[in-house]
C-alpha positions as CSV (number, residue, x, y, z in Angstrom):
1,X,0.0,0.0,0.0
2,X,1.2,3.4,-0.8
3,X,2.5,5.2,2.1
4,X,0.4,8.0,1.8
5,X,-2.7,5.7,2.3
6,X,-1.4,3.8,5.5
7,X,-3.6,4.9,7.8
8,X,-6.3,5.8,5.7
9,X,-7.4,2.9,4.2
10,X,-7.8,-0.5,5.5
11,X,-7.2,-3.3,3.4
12,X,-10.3,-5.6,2.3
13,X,-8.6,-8.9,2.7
14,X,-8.3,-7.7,6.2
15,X,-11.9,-7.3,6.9
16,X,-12.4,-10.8,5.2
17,X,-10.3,-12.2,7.3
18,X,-11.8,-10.9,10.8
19,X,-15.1,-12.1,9.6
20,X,-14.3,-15.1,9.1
21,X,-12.5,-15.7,12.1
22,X,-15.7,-14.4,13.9
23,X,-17.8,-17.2,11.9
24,X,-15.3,-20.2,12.6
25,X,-14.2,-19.2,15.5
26,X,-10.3,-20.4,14.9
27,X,-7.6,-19.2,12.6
28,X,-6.8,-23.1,11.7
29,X,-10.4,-22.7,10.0
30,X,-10.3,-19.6,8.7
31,X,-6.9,-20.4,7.4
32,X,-7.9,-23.3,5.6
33,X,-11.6,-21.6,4.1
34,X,-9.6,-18.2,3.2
35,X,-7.0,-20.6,1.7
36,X,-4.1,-19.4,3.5
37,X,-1.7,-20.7,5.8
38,X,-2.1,-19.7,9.7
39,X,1.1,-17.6,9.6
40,X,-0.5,-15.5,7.2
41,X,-3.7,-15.3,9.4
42,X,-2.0,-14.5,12.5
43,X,-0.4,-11.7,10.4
44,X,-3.4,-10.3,9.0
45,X,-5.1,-9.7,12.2
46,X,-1.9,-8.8,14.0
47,X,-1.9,-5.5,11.1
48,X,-5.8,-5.4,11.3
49,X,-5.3,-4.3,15.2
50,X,-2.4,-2.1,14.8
51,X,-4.7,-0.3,12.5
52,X,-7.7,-0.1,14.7
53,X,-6.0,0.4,18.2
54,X,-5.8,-2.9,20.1
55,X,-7.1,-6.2,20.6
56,X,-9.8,-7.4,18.7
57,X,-10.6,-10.7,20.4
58,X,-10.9,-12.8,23.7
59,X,-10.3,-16.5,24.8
60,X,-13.3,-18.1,25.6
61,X,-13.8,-21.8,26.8
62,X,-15.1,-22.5,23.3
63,X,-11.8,-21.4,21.0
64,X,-12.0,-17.3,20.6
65,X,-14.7,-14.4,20.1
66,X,-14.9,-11.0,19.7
67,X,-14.4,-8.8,22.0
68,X,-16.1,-5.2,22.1
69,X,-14.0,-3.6,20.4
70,X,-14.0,-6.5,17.7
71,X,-17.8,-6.4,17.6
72,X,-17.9,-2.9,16.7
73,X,-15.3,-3.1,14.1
74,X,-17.3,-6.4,12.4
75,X,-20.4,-3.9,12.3
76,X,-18.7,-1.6,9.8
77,X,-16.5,-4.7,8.0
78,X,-19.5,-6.4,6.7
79,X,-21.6,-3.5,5.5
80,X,-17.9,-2.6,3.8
81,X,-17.8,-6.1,2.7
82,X,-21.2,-6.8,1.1
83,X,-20.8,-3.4,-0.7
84,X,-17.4,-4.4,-2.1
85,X,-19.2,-7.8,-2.8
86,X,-21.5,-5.7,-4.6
87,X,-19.5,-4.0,-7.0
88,X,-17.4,-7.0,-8.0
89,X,-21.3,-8.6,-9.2
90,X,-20.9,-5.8,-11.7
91,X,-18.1,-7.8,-13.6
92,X,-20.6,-11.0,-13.6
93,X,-19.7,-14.5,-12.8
94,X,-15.8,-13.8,-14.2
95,X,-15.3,-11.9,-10.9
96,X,-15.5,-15.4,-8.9
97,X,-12.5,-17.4,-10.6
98,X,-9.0,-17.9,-9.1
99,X,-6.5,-15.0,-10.0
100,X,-3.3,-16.0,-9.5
101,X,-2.0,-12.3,-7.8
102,X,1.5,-11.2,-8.7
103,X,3.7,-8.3,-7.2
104,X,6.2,-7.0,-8.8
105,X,9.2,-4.9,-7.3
106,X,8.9,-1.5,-9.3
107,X,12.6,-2.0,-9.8
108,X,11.3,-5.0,-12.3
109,X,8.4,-3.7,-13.8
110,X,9.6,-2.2,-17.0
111,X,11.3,-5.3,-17.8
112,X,8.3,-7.1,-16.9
113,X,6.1,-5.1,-19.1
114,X,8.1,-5.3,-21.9
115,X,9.0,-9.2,-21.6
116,X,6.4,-11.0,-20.0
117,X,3.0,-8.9,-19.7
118,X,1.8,-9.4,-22.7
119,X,2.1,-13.1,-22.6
120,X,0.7,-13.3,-19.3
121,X,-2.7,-11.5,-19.2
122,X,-5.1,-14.4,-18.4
123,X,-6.2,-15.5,-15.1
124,X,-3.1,-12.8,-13.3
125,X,-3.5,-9.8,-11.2
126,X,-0.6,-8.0,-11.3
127,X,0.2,-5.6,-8.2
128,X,3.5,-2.7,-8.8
129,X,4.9,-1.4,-5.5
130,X,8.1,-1.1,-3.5
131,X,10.2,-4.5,-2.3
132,X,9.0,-4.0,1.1
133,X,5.4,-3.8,-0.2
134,X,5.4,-7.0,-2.3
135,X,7.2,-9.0,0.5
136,X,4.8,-7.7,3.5
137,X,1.9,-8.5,0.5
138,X,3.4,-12.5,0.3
139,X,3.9,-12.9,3.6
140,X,0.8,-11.6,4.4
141,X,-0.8,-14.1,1.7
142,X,-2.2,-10.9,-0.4
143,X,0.1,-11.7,-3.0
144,X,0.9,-15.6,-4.6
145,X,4.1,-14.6,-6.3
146,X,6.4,-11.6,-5.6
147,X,9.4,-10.8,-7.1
148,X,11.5,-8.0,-5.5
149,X,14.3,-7.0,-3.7
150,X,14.9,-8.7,-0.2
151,X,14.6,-6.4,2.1
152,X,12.9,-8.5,4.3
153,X,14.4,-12.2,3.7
154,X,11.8,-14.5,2.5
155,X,12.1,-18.0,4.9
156,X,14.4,-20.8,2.6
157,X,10.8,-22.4,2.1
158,X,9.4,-20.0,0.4
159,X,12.6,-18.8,-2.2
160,X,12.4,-20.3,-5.8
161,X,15.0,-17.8,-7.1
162,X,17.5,-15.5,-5.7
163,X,20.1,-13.6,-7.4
164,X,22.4,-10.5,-6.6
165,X,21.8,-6.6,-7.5
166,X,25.3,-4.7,-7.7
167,X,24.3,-1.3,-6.7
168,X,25.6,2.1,-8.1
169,X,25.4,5.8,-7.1
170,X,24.4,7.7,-10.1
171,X,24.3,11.8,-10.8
172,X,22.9,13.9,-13.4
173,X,26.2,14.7,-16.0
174,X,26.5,18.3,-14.8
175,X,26.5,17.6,-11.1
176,X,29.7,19.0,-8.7
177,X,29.7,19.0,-5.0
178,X,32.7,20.8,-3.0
179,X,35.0,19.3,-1.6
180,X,33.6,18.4,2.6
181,X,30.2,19.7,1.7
182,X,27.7,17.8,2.7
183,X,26.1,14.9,0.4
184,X,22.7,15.9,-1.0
185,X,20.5,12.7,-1.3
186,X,17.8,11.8,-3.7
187,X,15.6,9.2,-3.0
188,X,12.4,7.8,-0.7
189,X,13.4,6.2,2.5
190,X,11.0,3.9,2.8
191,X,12.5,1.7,0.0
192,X,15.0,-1.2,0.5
193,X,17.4,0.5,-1.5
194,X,18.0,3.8,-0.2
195,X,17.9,2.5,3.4
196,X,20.7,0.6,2.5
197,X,22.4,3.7,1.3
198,X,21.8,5.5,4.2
199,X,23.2,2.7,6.4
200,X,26.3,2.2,4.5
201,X,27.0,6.2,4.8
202,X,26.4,6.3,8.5
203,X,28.6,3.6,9.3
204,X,31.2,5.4,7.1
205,X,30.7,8.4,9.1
206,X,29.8,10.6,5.8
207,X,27.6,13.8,6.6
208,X,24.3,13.9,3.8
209,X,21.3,15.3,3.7
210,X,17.8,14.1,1.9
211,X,16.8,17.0,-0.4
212,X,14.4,15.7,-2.5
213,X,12.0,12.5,-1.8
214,X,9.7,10.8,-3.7
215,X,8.4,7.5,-3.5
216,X,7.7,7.9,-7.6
217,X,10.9,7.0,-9.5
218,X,10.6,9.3,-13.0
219,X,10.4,12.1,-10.4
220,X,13.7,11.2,-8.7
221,X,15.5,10.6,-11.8
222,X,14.5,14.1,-13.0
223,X,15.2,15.6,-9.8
224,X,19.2,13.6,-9.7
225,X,19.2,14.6,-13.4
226,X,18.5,18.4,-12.8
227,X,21.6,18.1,-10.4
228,X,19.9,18.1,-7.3
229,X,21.7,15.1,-6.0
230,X,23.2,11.5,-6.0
231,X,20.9,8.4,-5.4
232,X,21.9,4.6,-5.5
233,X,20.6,2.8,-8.0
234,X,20.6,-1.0,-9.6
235,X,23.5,-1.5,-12.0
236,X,21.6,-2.5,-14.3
237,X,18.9,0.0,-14.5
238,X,21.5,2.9,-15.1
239,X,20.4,4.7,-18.4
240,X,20.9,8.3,-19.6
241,X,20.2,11.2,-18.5
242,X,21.9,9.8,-15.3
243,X,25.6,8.7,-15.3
244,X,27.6,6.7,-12.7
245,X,29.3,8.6,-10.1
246,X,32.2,8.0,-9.2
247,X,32.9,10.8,-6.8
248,X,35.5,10.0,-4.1
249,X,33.1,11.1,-1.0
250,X,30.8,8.0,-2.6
251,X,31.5,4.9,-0.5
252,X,30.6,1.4,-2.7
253,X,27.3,0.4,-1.8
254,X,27.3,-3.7,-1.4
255,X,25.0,-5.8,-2.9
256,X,21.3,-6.6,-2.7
257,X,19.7,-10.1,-2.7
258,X,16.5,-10.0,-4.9
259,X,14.4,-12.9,-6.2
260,X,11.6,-14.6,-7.0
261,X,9.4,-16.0,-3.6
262,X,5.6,-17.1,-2.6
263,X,3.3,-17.0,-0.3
264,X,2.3,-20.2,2.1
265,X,0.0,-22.6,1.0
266,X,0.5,-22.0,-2.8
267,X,-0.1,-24.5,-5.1
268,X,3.6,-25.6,-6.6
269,X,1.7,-26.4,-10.1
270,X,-0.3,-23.3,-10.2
271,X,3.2,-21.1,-10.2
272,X,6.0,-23.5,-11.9
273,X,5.8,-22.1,-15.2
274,X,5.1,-18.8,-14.6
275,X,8.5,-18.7,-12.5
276,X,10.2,-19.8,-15.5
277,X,8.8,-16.7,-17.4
278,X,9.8,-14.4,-14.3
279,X,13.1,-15.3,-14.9
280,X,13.3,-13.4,-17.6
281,X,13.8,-10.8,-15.0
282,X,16.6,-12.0,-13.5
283,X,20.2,-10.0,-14.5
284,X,21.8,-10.9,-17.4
285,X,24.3,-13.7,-17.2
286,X,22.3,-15.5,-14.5
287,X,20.6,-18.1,-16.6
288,X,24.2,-18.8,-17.8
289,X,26.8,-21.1,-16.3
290,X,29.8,-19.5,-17.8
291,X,30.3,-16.5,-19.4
292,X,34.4,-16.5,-20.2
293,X,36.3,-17.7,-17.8
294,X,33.9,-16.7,-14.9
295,X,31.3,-18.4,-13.1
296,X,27.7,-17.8,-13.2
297,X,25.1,-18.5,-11.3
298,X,22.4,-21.0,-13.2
299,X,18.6,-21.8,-11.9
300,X,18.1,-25.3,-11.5
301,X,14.9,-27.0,-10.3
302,X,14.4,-28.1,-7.2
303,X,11.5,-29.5,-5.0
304,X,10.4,-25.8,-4.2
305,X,10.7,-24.5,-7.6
306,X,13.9,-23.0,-9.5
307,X,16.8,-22.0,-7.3
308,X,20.1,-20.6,-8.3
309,X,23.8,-22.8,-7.7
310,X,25.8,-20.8,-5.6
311,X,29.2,-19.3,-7.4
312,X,32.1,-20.1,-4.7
313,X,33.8,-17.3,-6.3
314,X,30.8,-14.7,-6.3
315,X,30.5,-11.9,-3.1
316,X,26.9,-11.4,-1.9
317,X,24.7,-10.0,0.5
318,X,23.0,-11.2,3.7
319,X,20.7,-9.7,6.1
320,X,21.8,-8.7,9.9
321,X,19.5,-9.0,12.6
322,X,16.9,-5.7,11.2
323,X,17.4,-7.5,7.8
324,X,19.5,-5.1,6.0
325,X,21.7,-6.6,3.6
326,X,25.2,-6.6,4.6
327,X,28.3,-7.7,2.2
328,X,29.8,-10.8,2.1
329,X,33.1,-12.1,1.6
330,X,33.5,-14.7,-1.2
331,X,33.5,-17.7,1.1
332,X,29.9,-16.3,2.5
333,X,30.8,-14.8,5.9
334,X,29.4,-11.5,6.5
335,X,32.1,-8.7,6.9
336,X,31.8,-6.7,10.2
């Protein structure tokens, strides 16, 4: 969800959720009629209360009912329900069969657009937001498939893919900063990327300063390109007007794991060969085994899907204990 919406709007699958935990009375049931996994229940309502302001429910000797606070909030949910209901009837019987829901990390979606969409329209939702968003959506269980930056590790379970972002700082061509001035920073800090930046120039001890944010990337390129600023950026996404900056007050940024995960409870056949077809966004020279005389990584299938063989030779990134990447030394051991 948009920040600018989080605490204005409540999601729908929420509301779904607390109703029918109200008519079964247990989250094992409700997990298995909402076709999700319990995790992703306990989850649900665990956001549904930080929303509303507290506890929703109370033991009883029978499994779990609502408390006051829960009956109230059910009031509203199913009058908000039934009228969403409503509107959906307006879209006739297609509205009832099985989407298979999609999020994809805005950092993949012209690639995704441009390779896949178009051969992908039946039976898919697809959902666009920031990394954070699509993994908070899987692990929630609004979204089946999600392919994004890791930000938040996905559990080994639930990885089919996983590959490595090298990560840039970039400028606009005309851009000069003085010598011990302080580093002006494009860039929205709610996204995996530029959190990571900001970490790796605090522990550095740089001094920097956010001038322009926006969670809307055309507007921070134009803002980096008007010379406003530096921001990190994937490699791979560099293209003119921005050019990559290689300024001596820019410390190297290390890389990001990103990859292709789903929710609990999926289906293996109902996602198999659209992972193949997501694979399409992974970085070039990772369907490859060699490419000269270096290694590459290669997808191979396993029980859980498509996963990638490890290059011995290759650095990575790893999460620390508030799941920020960190960098990795060839043999896999975070550096301190």
């Amino acid at each position: 969800m948009h920040e600018r919406y989080r605490n204005t709007n409540i999601p729908i699958e929420l509301l779904r959720t607390l109703v029918a935990i109200a008519e079964t009375k247990s989250f094992t049931k409700t997990a298995a009629k909402l076709e999700l996994s319990q995790p992703a229940i306990s989850a649900q309502v665990r956001r549904l209360q930080a929303i509303v302001g507290g506890s929703l429910f109370e033991k009883t000797g029978g499994g779990i009912a609502l408390n006051e606070r829960g009956k109230l909030v059910i009031s509203h949910a199913q009058r908000l329900l039934e009228a969403n209901d409503r509107i959906l009837s307006l879209a006739g019987p297609a509205h009832n069969r099985r989407l298979l829901r999609i999020g994809i990390s805005t950092l993949y979606a012209d690639d995704y657009l441009q390779k896949i969409a178009l051969d992908e329209t039946s039976d898919i939702q697809v959902y666009c937001d920031h990394s954070e968003e699509i993994s908070k959506g899987v692990l929630d269980g609004y979204i089946d498939i999600g392919c994004s930056l890791f930000y938040f590790t996905p559990p080994s379970k639930n990885r089919v893919a996983e590959w490595e972002e090298s990560l840039i700082w970039v400028r606009g061509r005309d851009f000069l900063l003085s010598p011990g001035a302080v580093i002006p920073l494009v860039g929205w800090p709610n996204m995996a990327l530029d959190r990571l930046a900001l970490e790796t120039l605090q522990k550095r001890g740089f001094r920097y300063e956010v001038v322009f944010s926006s969670p809307d990337h055309g507007s921070r390129v134009a803002a980096v390109a008007a010379g406003l600023g530096v921001m990190p950026l994937a490699e791979r996404t560099l293209a003119p007007p921005l050019v990559l900056a290689r300024e001596y007050y820019l410390p190297p940024l290390p890389s990001l794991s990103a990859g292709i995960f789903v929710r609990d409870g999926i289906e293996r056949d109902d996602f198999k060969p659209l992972v193949r077809k997501l694979m399409a966004l992974a970085p070039d020279g990772y369907q490859t085994a060699t490419r000269g005389n270096e290694r590459r990584q290669e997808p191979v299938e396993t029980e859980r899907g498509l996963a990638p063989v490890p290059s011995g030779a290759s650095g990575s990134a790893s999460p620390d204990s508030r799941g920020i990447a960190q960098p990795r030394s060839p043999r896999g051991a975070p550096i301190s």
